[in-house]
C-alpha positions as CSV (number, residue, x, y, z in Angstrom):
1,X,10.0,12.3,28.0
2,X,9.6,13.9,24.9
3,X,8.4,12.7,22.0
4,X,6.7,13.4,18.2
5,X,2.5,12.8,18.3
6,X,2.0,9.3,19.2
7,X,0.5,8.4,16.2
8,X,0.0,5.2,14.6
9,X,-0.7,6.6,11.5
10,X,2.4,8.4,11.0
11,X,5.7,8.2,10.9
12,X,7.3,8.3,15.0
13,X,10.1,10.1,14.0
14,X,8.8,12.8,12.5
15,X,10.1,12.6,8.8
16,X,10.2,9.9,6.0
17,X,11.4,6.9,6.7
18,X,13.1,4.5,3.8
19,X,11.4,1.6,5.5
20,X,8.3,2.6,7.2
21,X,6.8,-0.1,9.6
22,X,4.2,-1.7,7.6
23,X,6.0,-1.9,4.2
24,X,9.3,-3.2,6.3
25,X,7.1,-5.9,7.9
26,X,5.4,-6.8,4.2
27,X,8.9,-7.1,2.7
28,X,10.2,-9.2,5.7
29,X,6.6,-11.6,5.6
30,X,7.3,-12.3,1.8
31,X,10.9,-12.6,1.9
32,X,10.4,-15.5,4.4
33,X,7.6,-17.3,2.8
34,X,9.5,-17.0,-0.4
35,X,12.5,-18.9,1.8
36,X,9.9,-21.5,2.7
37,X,8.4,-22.4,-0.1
38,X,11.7,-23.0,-1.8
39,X,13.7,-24.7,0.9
40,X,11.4,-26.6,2.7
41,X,8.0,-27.0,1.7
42,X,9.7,-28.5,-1.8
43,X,11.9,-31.1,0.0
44,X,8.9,-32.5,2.7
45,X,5.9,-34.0,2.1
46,X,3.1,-35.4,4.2
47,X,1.0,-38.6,3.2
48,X,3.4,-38.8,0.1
49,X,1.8,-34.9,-0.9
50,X,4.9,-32.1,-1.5
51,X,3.9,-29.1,0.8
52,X,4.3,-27.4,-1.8
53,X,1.0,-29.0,-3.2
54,X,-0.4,-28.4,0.2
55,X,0.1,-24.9,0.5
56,X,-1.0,-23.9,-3.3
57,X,-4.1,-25.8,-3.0
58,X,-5.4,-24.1,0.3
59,X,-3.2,-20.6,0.2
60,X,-3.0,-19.8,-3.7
61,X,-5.5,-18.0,-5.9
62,X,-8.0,-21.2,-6.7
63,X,-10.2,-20.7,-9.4
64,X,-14.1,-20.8,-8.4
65,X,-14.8,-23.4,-10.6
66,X,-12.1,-25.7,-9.6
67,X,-13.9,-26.4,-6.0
68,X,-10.8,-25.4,-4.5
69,X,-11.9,-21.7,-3.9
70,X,-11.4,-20.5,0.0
71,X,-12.2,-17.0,0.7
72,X,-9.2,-16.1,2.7
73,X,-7.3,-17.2,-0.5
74,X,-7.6,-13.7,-1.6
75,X,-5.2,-12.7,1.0
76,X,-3.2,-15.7,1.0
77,X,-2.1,-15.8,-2.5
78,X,-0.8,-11.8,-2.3
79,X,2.0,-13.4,-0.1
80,X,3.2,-16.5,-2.2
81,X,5.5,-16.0,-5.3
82,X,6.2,-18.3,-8.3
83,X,10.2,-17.8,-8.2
84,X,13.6,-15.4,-7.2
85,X,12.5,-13.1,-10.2
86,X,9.1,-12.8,-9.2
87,X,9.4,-11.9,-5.6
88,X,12.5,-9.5,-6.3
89,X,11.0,-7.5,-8.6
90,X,7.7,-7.6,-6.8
91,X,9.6,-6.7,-3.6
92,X,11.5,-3.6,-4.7
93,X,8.7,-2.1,-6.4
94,X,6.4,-2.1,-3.7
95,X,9.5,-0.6,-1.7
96,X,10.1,2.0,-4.2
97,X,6.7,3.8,-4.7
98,X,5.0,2.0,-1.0
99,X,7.7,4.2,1.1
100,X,6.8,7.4,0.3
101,X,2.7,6.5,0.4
102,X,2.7,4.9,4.0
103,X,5.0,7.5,5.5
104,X,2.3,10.5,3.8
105,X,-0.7,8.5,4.5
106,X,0.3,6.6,7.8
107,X,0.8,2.5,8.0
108,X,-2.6,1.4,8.6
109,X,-4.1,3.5,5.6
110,X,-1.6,2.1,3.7
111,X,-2.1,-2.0,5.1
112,X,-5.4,-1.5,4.5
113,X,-5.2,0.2,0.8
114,X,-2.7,-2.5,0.2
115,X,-4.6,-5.6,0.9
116,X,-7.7,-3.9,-0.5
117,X,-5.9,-3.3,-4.0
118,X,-4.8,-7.4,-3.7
119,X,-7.7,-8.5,-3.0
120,X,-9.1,-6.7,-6.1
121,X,-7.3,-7.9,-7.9
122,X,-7.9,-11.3,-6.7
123,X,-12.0,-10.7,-7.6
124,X,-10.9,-9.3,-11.0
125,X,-8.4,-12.6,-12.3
126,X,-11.4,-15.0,-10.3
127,X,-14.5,-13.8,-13.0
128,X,-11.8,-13.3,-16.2
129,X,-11.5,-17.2,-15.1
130,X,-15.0,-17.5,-16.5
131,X,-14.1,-17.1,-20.0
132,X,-12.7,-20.2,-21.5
133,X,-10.6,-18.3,-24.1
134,X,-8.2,-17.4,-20.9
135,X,-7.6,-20.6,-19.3
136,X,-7.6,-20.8,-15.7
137,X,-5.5,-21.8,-12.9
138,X,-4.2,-21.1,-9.4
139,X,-2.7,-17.4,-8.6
140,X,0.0,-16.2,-6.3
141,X,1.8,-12.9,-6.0
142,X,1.4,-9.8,-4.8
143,X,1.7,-7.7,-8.3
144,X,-2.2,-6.8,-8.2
145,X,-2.0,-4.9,-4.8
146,X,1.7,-3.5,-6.0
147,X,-0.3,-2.0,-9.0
148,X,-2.6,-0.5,-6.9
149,X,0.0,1.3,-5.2
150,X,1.8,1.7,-8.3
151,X,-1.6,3.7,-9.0
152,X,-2.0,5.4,-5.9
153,X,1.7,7.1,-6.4
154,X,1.2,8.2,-9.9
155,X,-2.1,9.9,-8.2
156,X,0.2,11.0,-5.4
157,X,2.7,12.3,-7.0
158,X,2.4,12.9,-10.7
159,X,5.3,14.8,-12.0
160,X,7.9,12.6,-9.7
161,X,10.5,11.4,-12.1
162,X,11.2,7.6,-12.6
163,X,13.1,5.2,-14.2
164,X,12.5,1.4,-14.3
165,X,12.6,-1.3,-16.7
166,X,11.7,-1.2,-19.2
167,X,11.6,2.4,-19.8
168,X,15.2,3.4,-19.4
169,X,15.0,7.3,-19.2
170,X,13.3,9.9,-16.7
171,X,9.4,10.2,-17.1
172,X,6.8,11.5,-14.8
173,X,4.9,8.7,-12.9
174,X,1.5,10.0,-14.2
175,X,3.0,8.6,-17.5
176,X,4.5,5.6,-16.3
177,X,1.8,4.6,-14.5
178,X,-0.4,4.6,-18.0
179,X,2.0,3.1,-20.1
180,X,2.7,0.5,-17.7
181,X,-1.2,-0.2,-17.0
182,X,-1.5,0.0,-21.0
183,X,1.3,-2.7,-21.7
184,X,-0.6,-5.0,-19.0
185,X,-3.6,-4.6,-20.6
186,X,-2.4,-5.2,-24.7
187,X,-0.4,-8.4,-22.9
188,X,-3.0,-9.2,-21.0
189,X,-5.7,-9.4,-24.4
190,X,-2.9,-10.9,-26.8
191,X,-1.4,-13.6,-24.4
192,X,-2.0,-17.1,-24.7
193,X,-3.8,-19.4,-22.6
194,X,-0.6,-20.6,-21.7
195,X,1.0,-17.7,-20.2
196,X,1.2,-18.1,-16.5
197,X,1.1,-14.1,-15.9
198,X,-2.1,-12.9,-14.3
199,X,-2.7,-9.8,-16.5
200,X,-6.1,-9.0,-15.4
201,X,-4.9,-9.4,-12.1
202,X,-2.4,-6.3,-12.4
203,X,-5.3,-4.8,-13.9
204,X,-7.8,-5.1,-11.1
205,X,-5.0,-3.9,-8.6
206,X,-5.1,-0.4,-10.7
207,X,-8.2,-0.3,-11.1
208,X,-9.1,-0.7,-7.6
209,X,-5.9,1.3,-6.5
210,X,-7.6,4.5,-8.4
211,X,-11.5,3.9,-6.9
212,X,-9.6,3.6,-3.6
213,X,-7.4,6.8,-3.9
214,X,-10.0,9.5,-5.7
215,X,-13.3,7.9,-3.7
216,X,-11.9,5.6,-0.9
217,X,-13.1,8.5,1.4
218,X,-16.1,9.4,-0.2
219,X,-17.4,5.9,-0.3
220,X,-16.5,4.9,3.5
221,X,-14.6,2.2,2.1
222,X,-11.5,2.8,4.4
223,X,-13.7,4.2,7.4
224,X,-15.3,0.3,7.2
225,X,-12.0,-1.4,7.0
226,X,-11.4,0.5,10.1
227,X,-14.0,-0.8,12.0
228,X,-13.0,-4.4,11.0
229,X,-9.1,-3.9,12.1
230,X,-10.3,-2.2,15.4
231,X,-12.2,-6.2,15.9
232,X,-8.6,-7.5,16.8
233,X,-7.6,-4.0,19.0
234,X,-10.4,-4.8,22.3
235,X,-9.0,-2.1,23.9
236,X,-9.8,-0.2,21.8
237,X,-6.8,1.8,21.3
238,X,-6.3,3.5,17.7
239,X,-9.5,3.4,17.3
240,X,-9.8,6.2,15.1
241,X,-7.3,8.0,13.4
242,X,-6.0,11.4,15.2
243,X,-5.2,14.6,13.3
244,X,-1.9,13.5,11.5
245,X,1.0,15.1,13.0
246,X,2.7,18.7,12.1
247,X,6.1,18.4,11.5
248,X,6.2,21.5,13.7
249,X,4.6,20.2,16.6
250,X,6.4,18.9,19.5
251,X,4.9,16.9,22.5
252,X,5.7,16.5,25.6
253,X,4.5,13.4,27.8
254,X,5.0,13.2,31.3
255,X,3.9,9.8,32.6
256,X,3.9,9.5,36.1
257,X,-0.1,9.6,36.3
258,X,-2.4,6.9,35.1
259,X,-3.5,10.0,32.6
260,X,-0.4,11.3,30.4
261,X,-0.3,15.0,30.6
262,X,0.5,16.4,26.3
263,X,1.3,19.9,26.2
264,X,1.6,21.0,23.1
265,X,4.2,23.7,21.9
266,X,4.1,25.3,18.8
267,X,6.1,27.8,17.1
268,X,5.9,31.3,15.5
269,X,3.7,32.4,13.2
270,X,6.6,31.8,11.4
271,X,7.3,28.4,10.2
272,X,11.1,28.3,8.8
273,X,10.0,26.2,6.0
274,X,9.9,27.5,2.2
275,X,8.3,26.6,-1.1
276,X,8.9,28.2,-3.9
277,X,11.1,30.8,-2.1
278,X,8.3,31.9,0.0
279,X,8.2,31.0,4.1
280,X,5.0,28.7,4.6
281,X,2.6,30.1,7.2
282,X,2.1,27.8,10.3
283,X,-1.5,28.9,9.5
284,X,-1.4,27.4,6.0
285,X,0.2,24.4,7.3
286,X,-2.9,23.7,9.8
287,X,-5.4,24.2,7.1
288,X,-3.6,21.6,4.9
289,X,-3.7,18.8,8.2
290,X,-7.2,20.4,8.7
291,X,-8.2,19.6,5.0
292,X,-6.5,15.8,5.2
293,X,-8.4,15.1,8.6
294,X,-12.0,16.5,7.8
295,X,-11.8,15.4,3.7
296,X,-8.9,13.3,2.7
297,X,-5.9,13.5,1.0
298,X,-7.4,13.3,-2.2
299,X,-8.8,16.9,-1.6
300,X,-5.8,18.7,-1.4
301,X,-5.0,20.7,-4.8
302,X,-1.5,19.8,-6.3
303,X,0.3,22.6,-5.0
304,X,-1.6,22.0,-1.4
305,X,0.5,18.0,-1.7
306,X,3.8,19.8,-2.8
307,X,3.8,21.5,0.3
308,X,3.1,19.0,2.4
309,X,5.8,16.7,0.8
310,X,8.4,19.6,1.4
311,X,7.5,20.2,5.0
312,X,7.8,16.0,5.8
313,X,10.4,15.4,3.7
314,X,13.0,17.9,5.2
């Protein structure tokens, strides 16, 4: 049969997807906790305790102090939400700049990036908790890690144009991603005690969003991950990441041996795709996937990153 690479870090059908795998299964996983904690751990209880209780006390954001602190709460509390409003706009912002970052990056990259940036965030709104002016209390939601990606895209792709509330009118992300982390920070100083928004929280997301994004790479930090997602693959299988896949290469796998033959067919020099009015060279093209593989994507100039966002986009 005939097929794009079998990769698990890309995209199987060869181009962009609107809902890649990982970021359709994180919208599905919170969308149904969100159901449960609103119509049905509210209405049960167990020893005369709501669920509701239950669940925050084990799966939200405890404070250190508190004695309620678990370590795995720091993933946990990325997947509960505080209300429709919450999880909708959480939702559909880690929809609109998560798409385009998973299908360029692949889906574990971006799982791992993902729960990295929450669980930053996590650490960050845990030692803020430590200064009594701030209050403290449980956390939930998954706005650190969405700043993180909100980060990473900014980074990604600077001059992209957005609109969202509250900034009604076209401005590149680079800028939107400032004045946004700038806002957080100024509300985040000036709010009360009383406000149950986790400022610093957002703030740690970016913050660890940019260390992961310009020195992720450089720092093994996603080359460690790695090692600890390949714990729960024995067979090893996807081990480690293969050369992401040319748009322009086609694979054919014929599976009647134990061993799949791939034969590999690529085109022309020429490569029938243009930037700028100029046709790409296949050559150029390899030297961009060549770059990604050996350094990162964080190593390829900005023109190097339009390219390869023409090429998988069309």
């Amino acid at each position: 049969m005939s097929i794009y690479d079998r990769d698990y870090n890309r995209p199987q059908r060869g181009g962009f997807s609107f809902f890649p795998p990982i970021l359709k299964s994180l919208l599905i996983i919170n969308a149904f906790i969100f159901l449960l904690q609103y119509f049905f751990f509210f209405f049960f209880s167990i020893g005369g305790v709501s669920l509701e209780l239950i669940v925050s006390k084990y799966f939200a954001l405890q404070p250190i102090q508190s004695d309620n602190f678990y370590p795995w709460q720091l993933i946990s509390y990325q997947f509960l939400h505080g209300g429709f409003t919450h999880v909708f706009f959480n939702l559909f912002a880690l929809w609109m700049f998560g798409a385009d970052l998973e299908n360029l990056w692949g889906s574990r990259r971006f799982l791992m990036f993902y729960l990295l940036c929450g669980i930053g965030a996590g650490l960050v709104q845990l030692a803020v908790q430590f200064v009594p002016e701030l209050g403290m209390g449980p956390t939930i939601g998954a706005s650190g890690a969405i700043f993180g990606v909100l980060v990473a895209f900014g980074l990604t792709f600077p001059d992209r144009p957005i609109i969202m509330f509250p900034i009604f009118f076209p401005i590149p992300a680079k800028y939107f991603v400032m004045i946004y982390a700038a806002m957080n920070l100024f509300s985040g100083l000036t709010a009360s005690s009383s406000s149950n928004v986790a400022y610093f929280a957002h703030i740690g997301g970016a913050i660890f969003g940019f260390i992961l994004v310009k020195f992720g790479d450089k720092l093994r930090i996603f080359e460690f991950t790695n090692k600890i997602f390949n714990i729960f693959s024995p067979s090893g299988e996807h081990s480690s990441p293969p050369r992401p896949a040319s748009p322009l290469r086609r694979v054919d796998v014929h599976q009647p041996a134990s061993q799949p033959q791939v034969i590999i067919h690529k085109t022309g020099r020429g490569s029938g795709f243009y930037y700028e009015g100029q046709e790409i060279p296949q050559g150029q093209i390899d030297l961009i996937l060549d770059k990604i593989s050996s350094k990162g994507f964080q190593s390829l100039t900005d023109e190097e990153k339009k390219i390869l966002y023409e090429i998988t986009n069309k």
